[in-house]
N, C-alpha and C positions, 0 to 999 in steps of 0.2 A: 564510898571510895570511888577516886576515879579512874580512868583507865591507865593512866599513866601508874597511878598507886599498883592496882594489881597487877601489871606486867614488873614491875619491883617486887611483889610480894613472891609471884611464881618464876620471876629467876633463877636458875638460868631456863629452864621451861618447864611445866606441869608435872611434868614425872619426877623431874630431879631438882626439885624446890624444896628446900628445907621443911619441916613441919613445924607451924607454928600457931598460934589461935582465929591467927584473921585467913589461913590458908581457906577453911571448908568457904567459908565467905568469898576470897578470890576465884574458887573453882566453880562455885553456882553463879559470879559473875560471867566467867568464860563457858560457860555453859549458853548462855543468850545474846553475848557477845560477838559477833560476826569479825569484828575491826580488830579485837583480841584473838578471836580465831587465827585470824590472816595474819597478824605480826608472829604470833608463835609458828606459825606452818611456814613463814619468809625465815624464821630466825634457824629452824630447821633444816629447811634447802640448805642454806647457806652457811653453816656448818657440816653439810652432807659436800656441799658442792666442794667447798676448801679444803676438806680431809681427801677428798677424791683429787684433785689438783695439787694438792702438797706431796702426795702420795706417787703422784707419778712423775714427780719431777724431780732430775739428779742435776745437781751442781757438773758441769762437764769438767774433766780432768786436765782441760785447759786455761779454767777460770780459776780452779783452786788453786795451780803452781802460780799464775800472776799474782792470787791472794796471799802466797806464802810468801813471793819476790818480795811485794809491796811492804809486808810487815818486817822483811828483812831490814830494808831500807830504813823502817823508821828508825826511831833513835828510844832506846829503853833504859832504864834502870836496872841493875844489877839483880839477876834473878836469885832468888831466895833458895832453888833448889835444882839438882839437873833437870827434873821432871817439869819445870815451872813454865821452862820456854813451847815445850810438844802442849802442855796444858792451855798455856796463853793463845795459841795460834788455834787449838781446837775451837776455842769458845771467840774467838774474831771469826773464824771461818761460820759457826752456827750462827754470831749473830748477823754477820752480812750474809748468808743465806733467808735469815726470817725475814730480814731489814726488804729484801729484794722479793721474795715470794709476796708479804703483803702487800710491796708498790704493784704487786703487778693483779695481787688478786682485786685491790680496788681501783685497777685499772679496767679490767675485765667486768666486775659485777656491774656496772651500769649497762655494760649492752647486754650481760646476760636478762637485767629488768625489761630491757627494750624489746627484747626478744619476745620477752613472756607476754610486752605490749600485743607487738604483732599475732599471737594466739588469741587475746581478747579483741582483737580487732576482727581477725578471719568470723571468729562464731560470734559477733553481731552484727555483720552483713555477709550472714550465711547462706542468705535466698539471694546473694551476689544483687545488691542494691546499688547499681550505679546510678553514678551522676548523668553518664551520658550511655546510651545505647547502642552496640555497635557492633558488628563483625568483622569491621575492616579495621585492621592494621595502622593504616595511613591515617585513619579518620580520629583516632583514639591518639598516636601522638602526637597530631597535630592540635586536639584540645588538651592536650596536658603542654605543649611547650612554651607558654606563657605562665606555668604557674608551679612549674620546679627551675631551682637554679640547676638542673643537672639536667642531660639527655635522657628522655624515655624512649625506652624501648618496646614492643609489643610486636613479640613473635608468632606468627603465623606455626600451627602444631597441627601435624596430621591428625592424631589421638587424640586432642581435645576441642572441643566446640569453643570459641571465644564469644563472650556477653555484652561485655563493656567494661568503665572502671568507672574509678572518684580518686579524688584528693583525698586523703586522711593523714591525722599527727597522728605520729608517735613518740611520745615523750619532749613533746614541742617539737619535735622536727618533722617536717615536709616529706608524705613519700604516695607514691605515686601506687595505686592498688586498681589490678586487672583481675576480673574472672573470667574463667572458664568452666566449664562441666567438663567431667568425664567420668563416665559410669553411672550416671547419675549423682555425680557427689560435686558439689563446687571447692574448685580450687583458686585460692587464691594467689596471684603471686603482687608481691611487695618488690620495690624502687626505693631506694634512698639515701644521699648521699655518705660517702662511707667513710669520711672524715669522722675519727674519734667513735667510733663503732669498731668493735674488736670480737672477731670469728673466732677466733680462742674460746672464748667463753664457753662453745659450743663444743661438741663431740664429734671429731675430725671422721671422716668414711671416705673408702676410697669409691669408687663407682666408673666400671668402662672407660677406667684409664683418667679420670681426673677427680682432683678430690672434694669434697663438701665436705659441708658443718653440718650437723644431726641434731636435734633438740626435740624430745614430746612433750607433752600438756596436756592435762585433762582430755583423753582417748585423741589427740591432733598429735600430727608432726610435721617439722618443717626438714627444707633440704637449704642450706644457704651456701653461695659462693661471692667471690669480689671479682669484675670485671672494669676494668678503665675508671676504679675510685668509685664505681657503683655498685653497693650490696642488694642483691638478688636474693630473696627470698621465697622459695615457695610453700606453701603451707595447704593441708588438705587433712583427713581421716583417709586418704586411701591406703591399704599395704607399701610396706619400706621401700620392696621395688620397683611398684607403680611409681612409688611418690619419685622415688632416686631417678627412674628411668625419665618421668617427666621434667623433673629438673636438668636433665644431663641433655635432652633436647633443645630447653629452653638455654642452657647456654651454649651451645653447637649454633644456634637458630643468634643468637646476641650478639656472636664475634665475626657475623657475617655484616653488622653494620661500618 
């Protein structure tokens, strides 16, 4: 059997797959399976992530009166019972509620991937392997400015040592990756252009009065914000307030360009 068979056979995922005869044979395939590993642990998240996103989202009480207007408006057949009409409008209002959560949640799950990009990127140029060398500020974007369609920026940080950077895709796109040290731990922070990348995806925090996006990964966490159509990323293993405080510098230090 091939992989695609056995992710059919343990649908909808390992625990809760029906039992059948080629089951113990699907489960000692995903026992050695890596590729199957990762599609059930993606398929996981992402029924964690949308119950968590469904969950916190209320239709506003301005959207449902236009949805009741609207359905006034149209034009119906004679209903069948008094209850028929409160019934009819219940089940238009659930289905353009689902109709609009799933545009939006498969609007959001690619930058959530994109996201999870930038954590595989951070811890495999964890010993911060730049392209170019550098402590200066000026030096670093003026060799990134010929190879983002966007402006880089590279702030100067009391608390942190600057290294250098490189060029790296994520997800085909172009972004712009600087480190730093502090405390001995490399931080990374990511550039890239923020057209169709959606900070939603992420876990909204406030922090000394401005707000971030929050997301961990395998013991990492990032802080991300949007400045002038540029998403800022910074990512590191330091504590939430280290990480938040150094983010909350780097854009204080960003809007002074």
């Amino acid at each position: 059997m091939n992989c695609p068979e056995i992710r059919k056979i343990l649908y909808p995922s390992p625990e809760k797959c029906p039992l059948t005869l080629e089951t113990s044979k699907a489960l000692e395939h995903l026992r050695d399976c890596v590729e199957c590993q990762e599609h059930f642990r993606a398929q996981t998240e992402w029924s964690e992530t949308f119950k968590e996103k469904l969950g916190s989202e209320v239709v506003p009480e301005r959207l449902q009166t236009e949805i009741l207007k609207e359905i006034d408006r149209r034009p119906s057949s004679k209903p069948h019972s008094p209850l028929w009409p409160v019934r009819k409008r219940r089940l238009l209002i659930a289905a353009l509620v689902v109709s609009v959560v799933g545009a939006w949640v498969f609007h959001w799950w690619p930058s959530r991937q994109l996201f999870r990009t930038v954590f595989e990127d951070h811890a495999r140029y964890l010993q911060a392997q730049s392209q170019v060398n550098s402590s200066n500020p000026e030096e670093l974007e003026s060799w990134f400015r010929d190879k983002t369609d966007f402006a880089v920026r590279v702030p100067a940080l009391d608390s942190a040592q600057l290294l250098g950077g490189r060029l790296c895709f994520l997800k085909g796109r172009k972004a712009a990756l600087v480190f730093y040290r502090k405390g001995g731990r490399t931080v990374s922070l990511f550039q890239l252009n923020g057209r169709g990348v959606s900070l939603a995806a992420l876990k909204q925090a406030e922090f000394d009065g401005s707000s971030f996006w929050r997301m961990s990964f395998q013991g990492y966490s990032l802080a991300a914000f949007e400045q002038r159509g540029v998403v800022y990323v910074v990512v590191s293993d330091l504590r939430e307030g280290e990480l938040l405080n150094l983010a909350s510098a780097i854009q204080v230090k960003s809007r002074g360009y």
